[in-house]
N, C-alpha and C positions, 0 to 999 in steps of 0.2 A: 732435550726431548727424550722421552724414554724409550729403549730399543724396543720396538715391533714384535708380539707376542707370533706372529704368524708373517707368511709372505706379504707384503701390504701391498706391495708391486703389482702384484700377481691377481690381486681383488683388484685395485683400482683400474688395471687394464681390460679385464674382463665385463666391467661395468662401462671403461669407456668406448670398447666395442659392442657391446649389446644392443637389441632391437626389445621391442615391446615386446615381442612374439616370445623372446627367450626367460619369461617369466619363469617358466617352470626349474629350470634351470641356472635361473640366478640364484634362487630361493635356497636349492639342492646344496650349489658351490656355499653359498655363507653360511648354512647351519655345519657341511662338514667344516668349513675352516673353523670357526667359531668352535665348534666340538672341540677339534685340531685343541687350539691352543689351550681351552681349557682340558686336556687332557693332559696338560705339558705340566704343570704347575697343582699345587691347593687349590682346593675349591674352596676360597674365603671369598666374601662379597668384594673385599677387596679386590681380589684377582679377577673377578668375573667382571665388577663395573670396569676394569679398564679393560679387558678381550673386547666388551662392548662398544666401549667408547672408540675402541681402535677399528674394528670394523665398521662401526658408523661412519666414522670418518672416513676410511678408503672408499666404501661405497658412496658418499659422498661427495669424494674428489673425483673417481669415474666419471660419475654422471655428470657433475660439471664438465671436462673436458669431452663428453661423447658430444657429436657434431650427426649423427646421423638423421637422416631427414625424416621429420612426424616422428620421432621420437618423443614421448609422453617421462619428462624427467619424475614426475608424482610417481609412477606406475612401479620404475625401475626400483626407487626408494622404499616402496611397499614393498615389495620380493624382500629389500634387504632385511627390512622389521620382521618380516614375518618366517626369514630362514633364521634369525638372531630370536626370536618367540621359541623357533622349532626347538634349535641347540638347545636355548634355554631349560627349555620344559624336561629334554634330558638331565639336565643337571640338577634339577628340581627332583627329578623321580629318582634321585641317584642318593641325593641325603636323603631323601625321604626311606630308601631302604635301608640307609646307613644306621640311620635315627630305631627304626623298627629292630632292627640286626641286635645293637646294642641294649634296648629295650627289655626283648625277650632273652636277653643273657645276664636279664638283670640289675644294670645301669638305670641308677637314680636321674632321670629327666632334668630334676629341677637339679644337678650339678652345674657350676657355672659354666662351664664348657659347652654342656649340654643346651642351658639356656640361650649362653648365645649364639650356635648353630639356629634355635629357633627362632630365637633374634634377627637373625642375618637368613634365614628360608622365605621370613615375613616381609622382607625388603628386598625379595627378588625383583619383583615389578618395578618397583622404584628406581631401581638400578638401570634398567631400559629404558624406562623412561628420561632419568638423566641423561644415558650415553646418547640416544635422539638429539633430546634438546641441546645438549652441548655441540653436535653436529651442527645444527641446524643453525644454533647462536653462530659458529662458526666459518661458516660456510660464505655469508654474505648473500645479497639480492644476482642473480634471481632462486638460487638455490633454496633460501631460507623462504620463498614464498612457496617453493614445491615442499619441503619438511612441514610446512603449516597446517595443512588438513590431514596427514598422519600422525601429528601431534597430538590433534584433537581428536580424530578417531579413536587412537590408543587410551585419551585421558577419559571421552566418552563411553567406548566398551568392553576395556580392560585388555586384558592380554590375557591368553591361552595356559602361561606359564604362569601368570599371578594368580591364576584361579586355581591352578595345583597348586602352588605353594601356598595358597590361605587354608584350602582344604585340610591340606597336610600340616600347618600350623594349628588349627583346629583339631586335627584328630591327638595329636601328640599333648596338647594343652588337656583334654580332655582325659587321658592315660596318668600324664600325671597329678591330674586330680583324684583320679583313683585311686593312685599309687598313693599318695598322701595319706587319703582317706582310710585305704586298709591298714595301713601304718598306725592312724588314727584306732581305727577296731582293734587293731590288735592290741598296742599300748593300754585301751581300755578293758581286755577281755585279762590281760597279764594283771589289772591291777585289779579287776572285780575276783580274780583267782587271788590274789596275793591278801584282799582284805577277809572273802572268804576262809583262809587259812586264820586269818587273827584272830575273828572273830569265834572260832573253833577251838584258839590256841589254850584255854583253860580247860577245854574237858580234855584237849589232845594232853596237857599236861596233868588232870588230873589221870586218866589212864595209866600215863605214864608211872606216875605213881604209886598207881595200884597195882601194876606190873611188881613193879619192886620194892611194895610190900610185901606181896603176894611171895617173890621170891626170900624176903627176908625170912617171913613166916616158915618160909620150907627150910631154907635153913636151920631158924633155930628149932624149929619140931624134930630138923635131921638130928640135932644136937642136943635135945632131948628124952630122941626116944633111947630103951633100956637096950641094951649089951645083951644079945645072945651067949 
């Protein structure tokens, strides 16, 4: 099993003490931890689907083992989706400035690096999506019937973070289109100057020419004329 990006302990206990009432505050704890550990490491999709997957699960295991009475195990599971959205959506806006940064300093978009940062910004939501549903696969009954209608939620209204990082894939795709395009005008404006010159290039060279005829002529009339 692979080491715990963050305290795991420390989520799953807190989940397994929690009351409904502690919504606001469950929500608070998993975006900072989630923050937490994606601030420990790369921000590749890689590193983020598994911070996700891992705190899905700790919140997951809480809530299984919380025992407290009229506790709503759906409710608790919502906080966790929607503080892993919150983090989320920081990381989202975090390439997205990264993307812009390098942009206006000039960096070609369509460099493959570049691409697949936007490659990998486009499948933020995805990535949550996974880390739930592996939860959820995971978990077992009755757990997996409490992950089932925030599954569906999520698949039905998207996520908060998918909608900035499509935004944000949209805006960047569109940049370098442009980018391309002026590339494009320019290449063209360099060659309508470049055929411009050809087409010129027999009077430029007749000129030339007569330039230096012009200066032969003074020559030899220098070489002609009489001896004071």
């Amino acid at each position: 099993m692979a080491q715990p990006m963050f305290d795991a302990d420390a989520l799953i206990e807190m989940f397994q003490n929690a009351s409904t009432r502690q919504g606001a505050q469950l929500k608070k704890a998993v975006t900072d931890t989630t923050l937490a550990a994606l601030q420990g490491r790369e921000l590749t999709l890689k590193n983020i689907r598994g911070v996700l997957k891992q705190v899905a699960d700790a919140a997951s295991t809480g809530v299984a083992q919380n025992v407290t009475a009229g506790i709503d195990p759906e409710a608790l599971l919502d906080k966790a989706v929607a503080g892993m959205d919150e983090a989320l959506l920081k990381a989202v806006e975090a390439q997205r400035t990264t993307l812009a940064t390098l942009a206006a300093q000039g960096a070609d978009l369509r460099d493959k690096h570049l691409s697949k940062a936007l490659s990998d910004l486009e499948k933020m939501e995805d990535g949550l999506f996974s880390a739930v549903k592996k939860a959820a696969d995971g978990a077992g009954n009755p757990m997996a019937a409490a992950w089932a209608p925030i599954l569906e939620k999520m698949q039905a209204g998207g996520t908060a973070s998918g909608a900035q990082a499509a935004a944000a894939t949209q805006q960047f795709a569109q940049m370098a289109e442009q980018m391309q395009a002026t590339m494009r005008s320019t290449r063209a404006a360099s060659m309508k100057a470049a055929q411009a010159l050809a087409e010129s290039y027999a009077a430029m060279a007749s000129g030339v020419l007569l330039g230096m005829s012009e200066a032969l002529g003074g020559s030899a009339a220098a070489k002609k004329a009489p001896r004071k």
